[in-house]
TIMIGU-947471 format. One record per atom (N, C-alpha, C): x, y, z. Coordinates in steps of 0.001 Angstrom, whole numbers, plus 524288, in hexadecimal, padded with zeros to 5 digits. Example, Ala and Ser with C-alpha at 12.3 -4.5 7.8 and 13.67 -1.06 7.14 Angstrom:
833867E9C681E78 8300C7EE6C81E78 833907F31C81E78 832327F73681BA8 835667FBDC81BE4 832648001E81EBE 
% end
This chain:
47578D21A60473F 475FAD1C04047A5 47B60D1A7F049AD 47BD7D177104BCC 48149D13E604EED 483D0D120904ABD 489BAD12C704A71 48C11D0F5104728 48D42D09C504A3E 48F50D0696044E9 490BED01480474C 49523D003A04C0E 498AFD04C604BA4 49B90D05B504FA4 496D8D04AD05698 49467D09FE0557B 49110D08E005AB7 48CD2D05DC05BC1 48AA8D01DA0567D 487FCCFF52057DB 48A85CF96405B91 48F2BCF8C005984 491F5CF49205AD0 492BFCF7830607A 495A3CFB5406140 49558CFC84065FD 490F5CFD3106BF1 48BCACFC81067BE 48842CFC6306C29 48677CF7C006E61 4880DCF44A06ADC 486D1CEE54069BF 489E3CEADE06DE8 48FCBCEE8906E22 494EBCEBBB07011 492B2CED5507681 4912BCF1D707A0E 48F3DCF3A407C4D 48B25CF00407D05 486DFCEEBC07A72 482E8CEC8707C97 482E0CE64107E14 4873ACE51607B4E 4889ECDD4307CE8 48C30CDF5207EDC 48F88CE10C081B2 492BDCE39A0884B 48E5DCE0E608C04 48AD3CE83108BEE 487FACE9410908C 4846BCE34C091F8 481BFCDF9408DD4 47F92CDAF608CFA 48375CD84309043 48870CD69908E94 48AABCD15D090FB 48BA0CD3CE09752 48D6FCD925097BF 48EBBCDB7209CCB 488E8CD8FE0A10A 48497CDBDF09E4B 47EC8CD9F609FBF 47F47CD2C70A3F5 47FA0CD05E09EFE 47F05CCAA009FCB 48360CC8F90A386 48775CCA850A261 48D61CC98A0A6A0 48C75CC9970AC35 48960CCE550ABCA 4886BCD0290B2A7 483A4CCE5E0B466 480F0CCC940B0E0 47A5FCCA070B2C4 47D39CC4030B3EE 4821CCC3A70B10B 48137CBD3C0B121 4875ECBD470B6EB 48993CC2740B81C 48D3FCC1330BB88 48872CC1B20C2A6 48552CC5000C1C0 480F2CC6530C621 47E62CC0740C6E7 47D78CBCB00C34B 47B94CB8590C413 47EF1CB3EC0C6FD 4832FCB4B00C51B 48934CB2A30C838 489D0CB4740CDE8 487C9CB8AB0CE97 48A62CBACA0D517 48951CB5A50D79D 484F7CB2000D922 48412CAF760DC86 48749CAD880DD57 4882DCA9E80D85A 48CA3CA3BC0D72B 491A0CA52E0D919 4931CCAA670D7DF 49892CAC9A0D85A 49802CABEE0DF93 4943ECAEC80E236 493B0CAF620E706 49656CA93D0E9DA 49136CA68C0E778 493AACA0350E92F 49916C9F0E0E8F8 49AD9CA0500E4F3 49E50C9C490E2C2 4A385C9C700E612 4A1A5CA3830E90E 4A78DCA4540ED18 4A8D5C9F8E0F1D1 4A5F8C9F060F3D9 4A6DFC9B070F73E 4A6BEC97570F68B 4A502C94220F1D2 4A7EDC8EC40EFE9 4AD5CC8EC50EDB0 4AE46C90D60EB15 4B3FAC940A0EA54 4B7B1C944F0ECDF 4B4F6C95440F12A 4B8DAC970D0F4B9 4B9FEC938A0F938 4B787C8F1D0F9B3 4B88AC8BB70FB3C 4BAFAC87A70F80D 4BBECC872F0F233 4BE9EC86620EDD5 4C471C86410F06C 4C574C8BEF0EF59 4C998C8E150F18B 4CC90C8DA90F56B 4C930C8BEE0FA5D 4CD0CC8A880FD4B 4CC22C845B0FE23 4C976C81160FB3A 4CA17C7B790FB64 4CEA6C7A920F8FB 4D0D5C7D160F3F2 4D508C7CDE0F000 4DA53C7D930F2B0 4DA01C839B0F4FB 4DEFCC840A0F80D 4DFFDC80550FB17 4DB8EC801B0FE5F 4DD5DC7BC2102EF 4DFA3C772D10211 4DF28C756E0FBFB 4DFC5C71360F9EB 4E4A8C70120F820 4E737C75840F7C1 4EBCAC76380F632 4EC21C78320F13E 4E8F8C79240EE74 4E90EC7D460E8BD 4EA33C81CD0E949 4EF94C84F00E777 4F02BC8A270E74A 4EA79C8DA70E654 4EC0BC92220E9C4 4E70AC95250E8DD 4E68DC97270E346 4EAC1C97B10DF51 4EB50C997C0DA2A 4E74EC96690D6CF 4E978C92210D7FD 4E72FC8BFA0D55A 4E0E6C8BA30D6E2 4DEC5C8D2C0DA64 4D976C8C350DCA4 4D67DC90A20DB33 4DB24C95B90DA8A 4D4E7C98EA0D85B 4D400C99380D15C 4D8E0C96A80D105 4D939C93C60CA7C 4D6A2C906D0C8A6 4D44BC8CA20CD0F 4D106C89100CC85 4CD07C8B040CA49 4C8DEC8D4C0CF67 4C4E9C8F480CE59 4C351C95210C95E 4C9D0C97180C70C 4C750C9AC90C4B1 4C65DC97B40BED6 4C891C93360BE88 4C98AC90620BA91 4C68DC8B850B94F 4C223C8B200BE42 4BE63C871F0BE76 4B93EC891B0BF55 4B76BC8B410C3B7 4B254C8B380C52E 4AF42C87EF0C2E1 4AFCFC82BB0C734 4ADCAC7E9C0C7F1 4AD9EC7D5E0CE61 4AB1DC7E6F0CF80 4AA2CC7D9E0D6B1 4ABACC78EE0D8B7 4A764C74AA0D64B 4A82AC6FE90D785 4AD4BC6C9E0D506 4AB92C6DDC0CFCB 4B223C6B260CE9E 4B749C6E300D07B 4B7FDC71E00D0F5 4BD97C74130D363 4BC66C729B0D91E 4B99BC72090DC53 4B93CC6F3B0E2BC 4BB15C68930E25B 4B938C662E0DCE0 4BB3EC60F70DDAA 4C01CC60430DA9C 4C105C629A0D7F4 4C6CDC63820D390 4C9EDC655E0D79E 4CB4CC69210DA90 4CEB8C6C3C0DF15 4CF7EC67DF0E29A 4CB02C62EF0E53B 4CBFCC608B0E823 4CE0BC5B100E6CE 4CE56C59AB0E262 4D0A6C574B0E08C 4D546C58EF0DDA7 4D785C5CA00DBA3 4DD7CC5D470DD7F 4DE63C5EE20E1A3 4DD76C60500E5FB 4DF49C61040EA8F 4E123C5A180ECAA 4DD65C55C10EBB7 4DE3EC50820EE46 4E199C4D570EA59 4E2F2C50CF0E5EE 4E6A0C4FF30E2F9 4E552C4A440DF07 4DF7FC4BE30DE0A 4DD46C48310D97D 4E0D1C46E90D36F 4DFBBC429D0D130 4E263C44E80CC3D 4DFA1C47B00C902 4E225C488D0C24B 4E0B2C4C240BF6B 4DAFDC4B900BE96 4DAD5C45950BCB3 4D591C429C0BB2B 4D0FBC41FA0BD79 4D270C40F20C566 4CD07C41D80C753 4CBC7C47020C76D 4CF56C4B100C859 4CE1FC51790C7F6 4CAACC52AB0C317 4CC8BC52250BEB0 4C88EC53180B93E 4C384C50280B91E 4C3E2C4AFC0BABF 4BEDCC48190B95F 4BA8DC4A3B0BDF9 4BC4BC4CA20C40C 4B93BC4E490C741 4B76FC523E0C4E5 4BAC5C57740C3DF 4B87BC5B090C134 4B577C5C2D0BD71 4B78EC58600B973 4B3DBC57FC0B55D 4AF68C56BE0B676 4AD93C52440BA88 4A969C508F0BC92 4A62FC54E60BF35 4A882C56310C19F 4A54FC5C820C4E0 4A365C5E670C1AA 4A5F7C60A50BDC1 4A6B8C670F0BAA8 4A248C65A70B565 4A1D2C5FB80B49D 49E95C5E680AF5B 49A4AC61C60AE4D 49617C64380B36E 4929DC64250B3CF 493E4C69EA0B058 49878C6C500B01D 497F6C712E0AC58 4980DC70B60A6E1 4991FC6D5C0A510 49849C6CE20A032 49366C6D1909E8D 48ED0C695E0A202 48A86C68470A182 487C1C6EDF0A039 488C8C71B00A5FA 4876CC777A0A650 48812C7AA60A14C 48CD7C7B7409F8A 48F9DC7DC209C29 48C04C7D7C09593 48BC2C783109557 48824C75E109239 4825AC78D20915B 481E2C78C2096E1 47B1CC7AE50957C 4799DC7FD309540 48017C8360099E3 47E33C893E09735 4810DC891309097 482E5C865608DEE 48491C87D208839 47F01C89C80862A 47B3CC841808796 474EAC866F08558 471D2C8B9A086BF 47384C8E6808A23 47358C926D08C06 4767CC988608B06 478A4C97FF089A2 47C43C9CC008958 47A4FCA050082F8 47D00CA3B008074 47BB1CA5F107C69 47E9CCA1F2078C4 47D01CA39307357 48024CA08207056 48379CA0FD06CD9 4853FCA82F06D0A 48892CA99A06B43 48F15CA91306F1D 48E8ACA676072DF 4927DCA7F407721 495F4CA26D075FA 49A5FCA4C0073A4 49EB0CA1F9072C0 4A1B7C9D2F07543 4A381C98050728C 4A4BFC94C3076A5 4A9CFC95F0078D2 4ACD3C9A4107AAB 4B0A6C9B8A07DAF 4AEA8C9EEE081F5 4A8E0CA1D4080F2 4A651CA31008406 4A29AC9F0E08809 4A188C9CEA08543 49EFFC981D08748 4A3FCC944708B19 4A686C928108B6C 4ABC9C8F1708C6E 4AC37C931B092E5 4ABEEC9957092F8 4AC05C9C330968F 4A7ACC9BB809AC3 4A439C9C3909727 49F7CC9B3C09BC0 49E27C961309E2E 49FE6C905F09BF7 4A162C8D3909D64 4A581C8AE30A15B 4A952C8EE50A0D1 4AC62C8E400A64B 4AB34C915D0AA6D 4A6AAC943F0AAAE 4A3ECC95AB0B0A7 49F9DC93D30B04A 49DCDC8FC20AF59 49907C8C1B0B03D 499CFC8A500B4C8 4956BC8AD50BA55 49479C86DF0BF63 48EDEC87310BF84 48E11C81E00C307 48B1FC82580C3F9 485BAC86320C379 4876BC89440C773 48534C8D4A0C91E 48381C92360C560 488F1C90400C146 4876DC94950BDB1 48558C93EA0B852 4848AC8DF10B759 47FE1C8C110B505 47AA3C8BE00B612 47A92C8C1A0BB05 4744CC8A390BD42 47130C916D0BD5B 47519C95800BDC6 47247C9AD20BBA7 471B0C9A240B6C0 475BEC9A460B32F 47725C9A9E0AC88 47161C978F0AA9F 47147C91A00ADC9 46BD1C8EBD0AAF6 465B7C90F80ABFA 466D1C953A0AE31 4624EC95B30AF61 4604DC9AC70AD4F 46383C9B2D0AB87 463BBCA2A90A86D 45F4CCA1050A2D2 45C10CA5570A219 4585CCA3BB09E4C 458B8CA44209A2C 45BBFCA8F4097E9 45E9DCAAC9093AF 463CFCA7FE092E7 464A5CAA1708CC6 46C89CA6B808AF8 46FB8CA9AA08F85 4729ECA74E08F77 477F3CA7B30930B 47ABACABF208FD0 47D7BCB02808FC7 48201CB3E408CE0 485F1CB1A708F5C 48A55CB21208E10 48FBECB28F08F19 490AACB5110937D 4901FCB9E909364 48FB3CBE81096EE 48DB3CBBB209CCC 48918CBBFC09CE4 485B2CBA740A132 487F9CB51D0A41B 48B47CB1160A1A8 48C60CADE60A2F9 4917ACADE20A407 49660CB3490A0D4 49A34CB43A0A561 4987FCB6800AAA3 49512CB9390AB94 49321CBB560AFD5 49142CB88A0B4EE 49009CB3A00B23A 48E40CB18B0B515 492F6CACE50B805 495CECAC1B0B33A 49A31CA86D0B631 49DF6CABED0B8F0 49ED1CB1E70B8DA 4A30BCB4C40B9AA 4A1CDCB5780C030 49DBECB6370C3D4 49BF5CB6800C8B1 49F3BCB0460CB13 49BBBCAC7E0C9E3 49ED7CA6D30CDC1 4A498CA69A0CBC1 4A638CA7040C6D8 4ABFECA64C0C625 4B059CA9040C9A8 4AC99CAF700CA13 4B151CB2510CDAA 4B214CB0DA0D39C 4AA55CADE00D3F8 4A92BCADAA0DA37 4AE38CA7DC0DAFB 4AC36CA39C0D8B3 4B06ACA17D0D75C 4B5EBCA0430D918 4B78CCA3520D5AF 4BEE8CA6500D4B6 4BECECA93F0DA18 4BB42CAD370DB4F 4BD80CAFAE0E048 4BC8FCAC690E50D 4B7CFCA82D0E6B4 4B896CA4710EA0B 4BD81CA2DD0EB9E 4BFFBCA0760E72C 4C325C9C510E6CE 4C876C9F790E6C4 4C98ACA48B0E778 4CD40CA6920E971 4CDB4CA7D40EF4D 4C8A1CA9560F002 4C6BACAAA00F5B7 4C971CA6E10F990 4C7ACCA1B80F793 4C72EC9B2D0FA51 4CD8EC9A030F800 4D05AC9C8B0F66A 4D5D4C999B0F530 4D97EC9C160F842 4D89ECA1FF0F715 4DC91CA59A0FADE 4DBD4CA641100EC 4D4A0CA72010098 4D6A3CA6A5105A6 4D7D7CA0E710ADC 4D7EFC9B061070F 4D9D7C969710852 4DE43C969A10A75 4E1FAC98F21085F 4E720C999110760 4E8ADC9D3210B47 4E51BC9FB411052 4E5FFCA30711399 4E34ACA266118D4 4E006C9C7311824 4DBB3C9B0C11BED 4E180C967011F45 4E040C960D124F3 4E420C91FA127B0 4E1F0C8CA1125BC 4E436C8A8B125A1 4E22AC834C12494 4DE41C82B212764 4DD5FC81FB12916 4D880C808712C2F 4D2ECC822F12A7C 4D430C880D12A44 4CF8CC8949128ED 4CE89C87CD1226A 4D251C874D11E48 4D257C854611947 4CFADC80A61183E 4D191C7BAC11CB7 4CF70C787411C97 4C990C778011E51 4C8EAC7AEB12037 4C3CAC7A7B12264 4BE37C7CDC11DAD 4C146C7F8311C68 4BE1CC82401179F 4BC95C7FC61128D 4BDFEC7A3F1135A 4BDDEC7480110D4 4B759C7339110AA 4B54CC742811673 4B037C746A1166E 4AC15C760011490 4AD62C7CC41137D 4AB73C7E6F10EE6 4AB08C7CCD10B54 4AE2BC7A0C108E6 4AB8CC771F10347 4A7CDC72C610469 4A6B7C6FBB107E6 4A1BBC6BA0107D5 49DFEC6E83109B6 49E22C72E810C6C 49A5EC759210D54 4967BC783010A2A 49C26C79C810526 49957C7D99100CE 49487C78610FC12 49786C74140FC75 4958DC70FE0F9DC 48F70C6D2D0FC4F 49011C6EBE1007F 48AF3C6C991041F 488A7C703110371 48921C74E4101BF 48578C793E100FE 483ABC7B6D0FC04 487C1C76D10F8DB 48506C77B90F216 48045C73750F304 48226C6F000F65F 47F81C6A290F2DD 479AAC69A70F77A 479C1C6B520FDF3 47522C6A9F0FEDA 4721CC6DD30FD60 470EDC72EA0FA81 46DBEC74170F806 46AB6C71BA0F350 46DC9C71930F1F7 46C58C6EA90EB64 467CDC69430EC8D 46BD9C65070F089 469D3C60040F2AF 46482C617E0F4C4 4633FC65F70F842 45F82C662F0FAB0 459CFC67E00F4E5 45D21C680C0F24C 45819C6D0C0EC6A 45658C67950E949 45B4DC64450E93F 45BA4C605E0E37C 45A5AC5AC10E620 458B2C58190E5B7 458DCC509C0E6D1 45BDAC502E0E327 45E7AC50F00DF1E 4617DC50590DA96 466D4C52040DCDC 466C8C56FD0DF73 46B39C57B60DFAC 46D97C55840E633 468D7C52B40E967 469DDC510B0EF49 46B21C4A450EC47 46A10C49520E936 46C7DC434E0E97A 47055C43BC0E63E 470D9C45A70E2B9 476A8C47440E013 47BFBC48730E3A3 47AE6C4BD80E81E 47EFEC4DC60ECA8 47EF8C47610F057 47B31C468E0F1F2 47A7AC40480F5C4 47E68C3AF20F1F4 47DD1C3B780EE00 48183C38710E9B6 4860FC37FD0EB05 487CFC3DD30E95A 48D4FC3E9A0E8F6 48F1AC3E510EEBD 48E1AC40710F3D1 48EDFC3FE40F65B 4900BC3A2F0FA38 48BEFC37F60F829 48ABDC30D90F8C6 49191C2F9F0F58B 49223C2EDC0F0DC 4955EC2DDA0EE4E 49ABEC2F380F0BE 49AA4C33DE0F209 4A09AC38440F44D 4A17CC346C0F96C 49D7AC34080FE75 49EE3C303310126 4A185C2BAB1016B 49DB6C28A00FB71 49FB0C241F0FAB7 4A5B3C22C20F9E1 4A751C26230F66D 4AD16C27450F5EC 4AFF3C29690F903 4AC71C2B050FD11 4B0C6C2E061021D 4B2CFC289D106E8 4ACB7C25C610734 4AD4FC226F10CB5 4AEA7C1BFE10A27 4AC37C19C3104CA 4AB61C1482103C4 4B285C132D103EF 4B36DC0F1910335 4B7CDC0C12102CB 4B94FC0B0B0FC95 4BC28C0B1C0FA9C 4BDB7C0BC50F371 4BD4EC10020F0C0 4B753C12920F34B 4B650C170E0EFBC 4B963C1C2F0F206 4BB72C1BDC0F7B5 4BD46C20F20FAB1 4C352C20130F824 4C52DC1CDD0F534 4C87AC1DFB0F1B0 4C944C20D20EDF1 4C4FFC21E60EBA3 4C630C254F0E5D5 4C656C2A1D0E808 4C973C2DFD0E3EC 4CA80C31DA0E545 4C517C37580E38D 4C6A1C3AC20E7FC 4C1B6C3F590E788 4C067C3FD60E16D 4C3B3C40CA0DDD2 4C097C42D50D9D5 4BE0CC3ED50D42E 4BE56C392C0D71A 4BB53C36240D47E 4B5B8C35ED0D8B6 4B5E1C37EC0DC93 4B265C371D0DFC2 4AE95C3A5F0DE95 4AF5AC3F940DC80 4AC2FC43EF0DC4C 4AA62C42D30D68E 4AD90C3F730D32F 4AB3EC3EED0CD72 4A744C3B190CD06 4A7F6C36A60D0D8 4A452C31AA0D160 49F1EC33C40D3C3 49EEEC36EE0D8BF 49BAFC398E0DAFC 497A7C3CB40D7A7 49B60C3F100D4A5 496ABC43BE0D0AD 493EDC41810CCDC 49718C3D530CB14 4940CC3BF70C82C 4917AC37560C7DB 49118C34020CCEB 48DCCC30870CDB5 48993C342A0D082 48989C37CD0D2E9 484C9C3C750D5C3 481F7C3DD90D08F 485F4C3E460CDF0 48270C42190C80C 47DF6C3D680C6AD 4808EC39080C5B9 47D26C33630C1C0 479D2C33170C441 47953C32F00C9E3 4770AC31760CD9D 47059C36030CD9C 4733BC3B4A0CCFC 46E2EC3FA50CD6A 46C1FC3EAB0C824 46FB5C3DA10C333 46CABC3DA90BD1B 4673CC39330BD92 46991C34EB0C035 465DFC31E80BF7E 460A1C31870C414 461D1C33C10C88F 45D01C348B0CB00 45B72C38190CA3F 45E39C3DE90C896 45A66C42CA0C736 45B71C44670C370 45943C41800BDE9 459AAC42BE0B8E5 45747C484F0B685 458AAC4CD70B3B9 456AFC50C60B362 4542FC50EA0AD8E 44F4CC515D0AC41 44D3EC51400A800 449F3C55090A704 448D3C55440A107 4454EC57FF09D78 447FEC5D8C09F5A 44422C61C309FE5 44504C68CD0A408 449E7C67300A76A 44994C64F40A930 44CFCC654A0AEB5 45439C669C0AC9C 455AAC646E0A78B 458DAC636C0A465 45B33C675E0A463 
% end
């Protein structure tokens, strides 16, 4: 018979090889996101430099955020040298939608997994990496869900070095030009979606309607960008709640 010595030892061995298991099932599920995430990143990177943010500072950003959308409108609003207040209230406005996320994998996850563990897996919540996580049929482990944030975080972090250093070595011209890339990348999140959703094609027609309004009207081309992007989101948001209300299943 095994003493308690080696029973504990086979035990310690078998929740290893388990979390090792789930780590790498849940980092293999990540390759995609990570794949993506290089070239948004990396156009991150050199929107920032160009902007005048040390490259130190920009890949500090992103290792310390991963937030796509809010670090693209947070970066461009200190670059135009917003104050403290429209910077936080934009971001906050962007970024809300993680709390919401965060929230619903809590109902999901195991329920032995600690809230300092929890607080972790919460700061690699996107998008992207909710919309796998929600769809997983079984509890969430710990494990499986560093694995899964550890792929886009690095894709991420290494983008956004890619897009900073080599900014910092491109002639002006071509820097500036690489400006394009970012409406490009974003015409290529949103006409997909628009073309799948009527929910999500009058939601984009909104904001866009709105962004004009404040670009061309007379009074309103006064206020500054990052009340513009807060008025925008969330008159688009009121606007989709109440024509495409989601009920009962759909929830």
């Amino acid at each position: 018979m095994k003493n308690d010595y080696a029973l504990q030892n086979d035990i310690s061995i078998g929740n290893s090889l388990n979390y090792n298991s789930n780590y790498f099932s849940g980092l293999k599920t990540g390759l995609p996101i990570c794949l993506g995430y290089i070239p948004v990143a990396f156009t991150f990177g050199i929107m920032a430099v160009n902007g005048g943010i040390p490259v130190w500072l920009t890949i500090f950003i992103s290792v310390s955020n991963l937030t796509s959308a809010g670090q693209f409108a947070g970066t461009n609003l200190i670059i135009s040298n917003a104050s403290l207040v429209e910077i936080a209230f934009t971001t906050f406005i962007i970024n809300i939608r993680y709390f919401l996320m965060s929230l619903s994998l809590s109902q999901k996850l195991e329920s032995d997994i600690s809230l300092s563990k929890k607080s972790i897996l919460a700061f690699g919540i996107t998008d992207e990496i909710f919309s796998i996580a929600a769809m997983e049929k079984d509890k969430l482990t710990f494990s499986y869900m560093m694995g899964l944030i550890t792929g886009p975080f690095l894709g991420w972090s290494l983008g956004t070095v890619l897009g900073a250093v080599s900014c910092s070595h491109l002639p002006k011209l071509l820097q500036s030009s690489m400006g394009i890339a970012l409406y490009a990348m974003f015409i290529a999140l949103l006409v997909p979606s628009s073309k799948k959703s009527k929910a999500a094609a009058c939601i984009t027609l909104t904001a866009i309607f709105i962004s004009c309004a404040f670009t061309w009207l007379p009074i309103l081309n006064t206020i500054s960008g990052g009340w513009r992007i807060m008025i925008a989101t969330i008159a688009a948001s009121v606007m989709g709640a109440i024509l495409f209300p989601r009920e009962g299943e759909d929830l």
